[in-house]
Structure formats: C-alpha cells, structure tokens
Legacy VTK file of the C-alpha trace (Angstrom):
# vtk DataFile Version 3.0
C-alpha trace
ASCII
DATASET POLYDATA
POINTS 115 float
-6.103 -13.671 -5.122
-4.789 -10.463 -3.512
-1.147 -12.357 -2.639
-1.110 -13.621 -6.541
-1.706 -10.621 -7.692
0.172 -8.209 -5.322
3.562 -10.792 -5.676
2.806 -9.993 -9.571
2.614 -6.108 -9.286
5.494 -5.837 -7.037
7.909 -8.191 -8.946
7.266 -6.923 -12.271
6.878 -2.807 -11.681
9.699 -0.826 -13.071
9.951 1.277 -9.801
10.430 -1.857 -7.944
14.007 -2.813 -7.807
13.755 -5.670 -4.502
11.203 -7.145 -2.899
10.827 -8.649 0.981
8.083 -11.071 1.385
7.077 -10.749 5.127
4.148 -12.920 5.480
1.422 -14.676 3.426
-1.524 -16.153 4.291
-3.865 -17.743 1.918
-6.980 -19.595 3.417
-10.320 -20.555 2.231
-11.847 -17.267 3.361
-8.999 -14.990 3.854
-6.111 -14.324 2.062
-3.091 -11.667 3.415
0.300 -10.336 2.970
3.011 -7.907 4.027
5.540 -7.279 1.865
8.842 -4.510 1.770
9.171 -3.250 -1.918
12.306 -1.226 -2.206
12.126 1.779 -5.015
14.379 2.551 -7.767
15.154 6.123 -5.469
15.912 4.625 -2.446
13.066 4.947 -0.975
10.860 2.078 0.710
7.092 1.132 0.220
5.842 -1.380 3.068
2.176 -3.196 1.779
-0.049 -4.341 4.031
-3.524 -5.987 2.217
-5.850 -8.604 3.675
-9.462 -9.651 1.883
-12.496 -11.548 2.529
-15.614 -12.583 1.005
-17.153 -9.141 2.085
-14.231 -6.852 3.200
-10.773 -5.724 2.508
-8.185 -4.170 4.515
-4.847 -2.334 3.452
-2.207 0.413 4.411
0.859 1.621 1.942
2.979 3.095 3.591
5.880 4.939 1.946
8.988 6.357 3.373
12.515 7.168 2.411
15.426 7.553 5.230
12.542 6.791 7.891
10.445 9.472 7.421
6.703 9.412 5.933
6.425 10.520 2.672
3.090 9.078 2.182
0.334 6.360 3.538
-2.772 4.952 1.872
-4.918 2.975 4.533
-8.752 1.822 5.568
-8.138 1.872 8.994
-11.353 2.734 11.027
-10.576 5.922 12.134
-10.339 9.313 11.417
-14.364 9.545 11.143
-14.913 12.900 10.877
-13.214 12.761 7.131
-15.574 12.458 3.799
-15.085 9.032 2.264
-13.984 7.245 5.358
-12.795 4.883 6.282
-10.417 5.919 3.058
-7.834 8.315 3.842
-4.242 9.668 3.122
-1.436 10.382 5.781
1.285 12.820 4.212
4.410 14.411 6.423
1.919 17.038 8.093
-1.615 15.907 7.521
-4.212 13.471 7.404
-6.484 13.709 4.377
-9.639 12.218 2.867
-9.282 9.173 0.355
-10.597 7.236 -2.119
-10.181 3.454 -2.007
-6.768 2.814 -3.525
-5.015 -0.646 -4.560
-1.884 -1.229 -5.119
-1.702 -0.342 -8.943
-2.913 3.075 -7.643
-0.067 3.258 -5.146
2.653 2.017 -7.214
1.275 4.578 -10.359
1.261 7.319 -8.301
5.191 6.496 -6.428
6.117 6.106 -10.045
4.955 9.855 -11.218
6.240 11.578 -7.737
9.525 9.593 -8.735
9.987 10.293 -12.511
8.971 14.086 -11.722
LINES 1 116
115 0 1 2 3 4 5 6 7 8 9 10 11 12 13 14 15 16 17 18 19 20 21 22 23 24 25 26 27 28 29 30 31 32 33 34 35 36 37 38 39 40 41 42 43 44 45 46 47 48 49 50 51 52 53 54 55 56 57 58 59 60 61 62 63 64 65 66 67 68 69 70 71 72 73 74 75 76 77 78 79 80 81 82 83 84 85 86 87 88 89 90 91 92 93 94 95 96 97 98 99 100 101 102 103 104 105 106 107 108 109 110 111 112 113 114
C-alpha cells in the first residue's frame, strides 16, 4: 500500500512538478520505495518509506541547491528527544517530532512555498 499510495500523492500534488522513481519493492510482508519529487521552486524532496505488518520506516528529506532545508525521519537515534524515535532535522538543529507521512510533508513544503 505505501508505494500505491505514495506514487498517488507525489504524481498528483500541485507542488510536485517531476517525479524520479528510484526503487520499489512490494512483497508479501514488506513494501518500500525511494522516490526524487522535484518542487514547483526548485527545490528537491527525496522520500524514503518502508512498512510492515508491525512497523514503518521513513525519512523526507528536503533540500534546494544541496543544502538541508528540512528532514522528517524515524531513525533510531537521537534518544534523548521527547517523542522519539520521531524527530525533525532543520539547517542548525535537530528537533523532536511527531510521526509524519507524506501528506504531512508535502502540506507543510506547500505552505513554506506559497508563503
């Protein structure tokens, strides 16, 4: 479900102008996929999702001209941060998170980018 519906979200956004499909993987009991999603501003969004029965793993990472403008990931660390393993990587910090999805990411992009 999670390449179905992430191929859906990217192709059909209005911030999403071209999309690179990386890899996919769709299995019985996994399903992944990287993607490239290139933004109406130039800038470049790089998804990274992966689900199981019990577990789900993702970074969003944004950029524009190679520089961080923002990530979204689950990765298991930064421990010492209230709702880990969700956190937030911006140019000059690392921040607590909630559990975001792609409709999250792309909804926020698109409200940083209309601003």
């Amino acid at each position: 479900m999670v390449v179905a519906r992430n191929l859906t979200l990217l192709r059909s956004h209005i911030i999403v102008v071209e999309v690179r499909i990386l890899k996919t993987l769709i299995e019985p009991d996994i399903e992944m996929i990287k993607a490239i999603a290139t933004l109406k501003d130039g800038s470049t969004l790089y998804v990274s999702e992966a689900e199981g029965v019990d577990w789900r793993e993702y970074s969003y990472h944004w950029q524009k001209n190679d520089k961080l403008i923002m990530r979204w990931d689950n990765a298991p660390h930064h421990k010492d941060l209230p709702n880990f393993p969700y956190h937030v990587h911006d140019r000059k910090k690392v921040m607590s998170g909630e559990d975001s999805n792609l409709v999250d990411v792309l909804t926020y992009i698109e409200m940083q980018i209309n601003d």
